[in-house]
C-alpha positions in Angstrom: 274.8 72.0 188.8 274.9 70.9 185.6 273.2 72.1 182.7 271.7 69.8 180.2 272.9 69.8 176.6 270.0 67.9 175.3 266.6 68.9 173.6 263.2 66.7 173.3 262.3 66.3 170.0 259.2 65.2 168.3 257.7 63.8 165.0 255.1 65.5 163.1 253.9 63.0 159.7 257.0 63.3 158.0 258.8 65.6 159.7 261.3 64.2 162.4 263.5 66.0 164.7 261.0 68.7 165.3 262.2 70.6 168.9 259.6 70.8 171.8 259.3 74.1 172.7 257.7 74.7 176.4 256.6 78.2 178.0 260.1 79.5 179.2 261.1 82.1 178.1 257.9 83.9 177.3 256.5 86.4 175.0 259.4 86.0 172.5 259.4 87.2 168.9 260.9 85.2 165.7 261.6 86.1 162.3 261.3 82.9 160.2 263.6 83.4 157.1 262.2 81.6 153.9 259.1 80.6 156.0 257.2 79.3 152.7 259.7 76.2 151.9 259.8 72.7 153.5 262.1 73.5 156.3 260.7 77.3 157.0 257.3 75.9 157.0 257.9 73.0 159.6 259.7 75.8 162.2 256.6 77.9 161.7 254.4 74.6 163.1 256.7 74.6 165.5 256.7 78.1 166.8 253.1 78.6 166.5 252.6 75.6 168.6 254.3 77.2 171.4 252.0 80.9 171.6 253.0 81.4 175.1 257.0 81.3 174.2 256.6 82.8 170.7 254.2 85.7 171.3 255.1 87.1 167.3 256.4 85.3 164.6 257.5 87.1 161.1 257.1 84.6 158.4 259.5 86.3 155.8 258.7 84.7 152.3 257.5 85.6 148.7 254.6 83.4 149.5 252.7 83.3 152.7 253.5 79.8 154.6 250.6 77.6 155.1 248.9 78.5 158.4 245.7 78.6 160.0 244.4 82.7 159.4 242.9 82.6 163.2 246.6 82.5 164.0 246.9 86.0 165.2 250.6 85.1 166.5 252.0 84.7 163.0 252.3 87.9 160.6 253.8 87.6 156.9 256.1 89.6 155.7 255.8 89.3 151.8 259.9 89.5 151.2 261.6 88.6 147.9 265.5 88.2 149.2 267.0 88.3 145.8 265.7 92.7 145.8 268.9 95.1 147.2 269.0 94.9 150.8 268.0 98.2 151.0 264.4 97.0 149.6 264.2 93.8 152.3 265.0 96.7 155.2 262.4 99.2 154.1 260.1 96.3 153.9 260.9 95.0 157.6 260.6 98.8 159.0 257.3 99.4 157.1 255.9 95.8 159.1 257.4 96.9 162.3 260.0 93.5 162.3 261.6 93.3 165.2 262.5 89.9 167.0 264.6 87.8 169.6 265.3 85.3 167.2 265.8 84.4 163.5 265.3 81.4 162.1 267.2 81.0 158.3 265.9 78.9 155.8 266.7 81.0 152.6 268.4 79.9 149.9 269.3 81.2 145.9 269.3 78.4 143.5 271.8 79.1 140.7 269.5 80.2 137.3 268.3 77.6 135.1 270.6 79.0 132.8 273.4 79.0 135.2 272.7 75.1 136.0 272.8 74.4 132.7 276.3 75.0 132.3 277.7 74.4 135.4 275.7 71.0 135.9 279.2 69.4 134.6 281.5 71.8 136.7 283.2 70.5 139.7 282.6 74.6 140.9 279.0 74.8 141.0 278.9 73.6 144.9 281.4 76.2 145.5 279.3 78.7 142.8 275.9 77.8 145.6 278.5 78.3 149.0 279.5 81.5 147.8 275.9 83.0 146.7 274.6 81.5 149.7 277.1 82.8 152.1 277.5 86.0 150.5 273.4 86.6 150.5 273.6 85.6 154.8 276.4 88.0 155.1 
């Protein structure tokens, strides 16, 4: 038998592309990495519109994401990813994070300072790749 490579997708206002999400599997837990931004805030609509397959969702973001408080699927975590990772662990054990999934939207923008200068710079894309993929690391 073969197995299907392909996802339904939906449109929600603006946002296109959105996956449908059905029941199976079940009673799954996300962490949703930089949950407060556009893209972080469009895969918490989607997960929380799927409660039976996303039984807890960690919204991980300075600022909470923009959800209904009856939610009781959805918990955030207030997390500021530029502390030492020591900081963003002892924040994830003291809010009991644990999860199936993780979902990451973060991102460092260089500092205004830092844009400044290298706005002319042919190696400020490589400046943003290597903060980026350092901070996933």
């Amino acid at each position: 038998m073969a197995i299907s490579n392909s996802q339904t997708v939906y449109s929600n206002g603006i946002c296109h592309g959105l996956p449908l999400l059905g029941d199976d599997p079940h009673d799954l837990s996300a962490i949703v990495v930089g949950a407060s931004g556009m893209s972080g805030q469009s895969m918490i609509d989607c997960l929380v519109g799927a409660p039976k397959r996303w039984s807890r969702i960690f919204a991980l973001s300075r600022r909470p994401p923009q959800a209904d408080e009856t939610i009781t699927t959805l918990k955030h975590v207030p997390t500021d990813l530029l502390k030492e990772p020591g900081g963003i662990a002892e924040s994830l054990t003291s809010h009991e994070v644990q999860a199936d999934v993780v979902f990451f939207f973060g991102y460092v923008q260089l500092s205004a300072e830092e844009r400044k200068y290298s706005a002319a710079s042919k190696d400020s894309a490589q400046k943003l790749a290597d903060i980026n993929g350092d901070w996933l690391r």
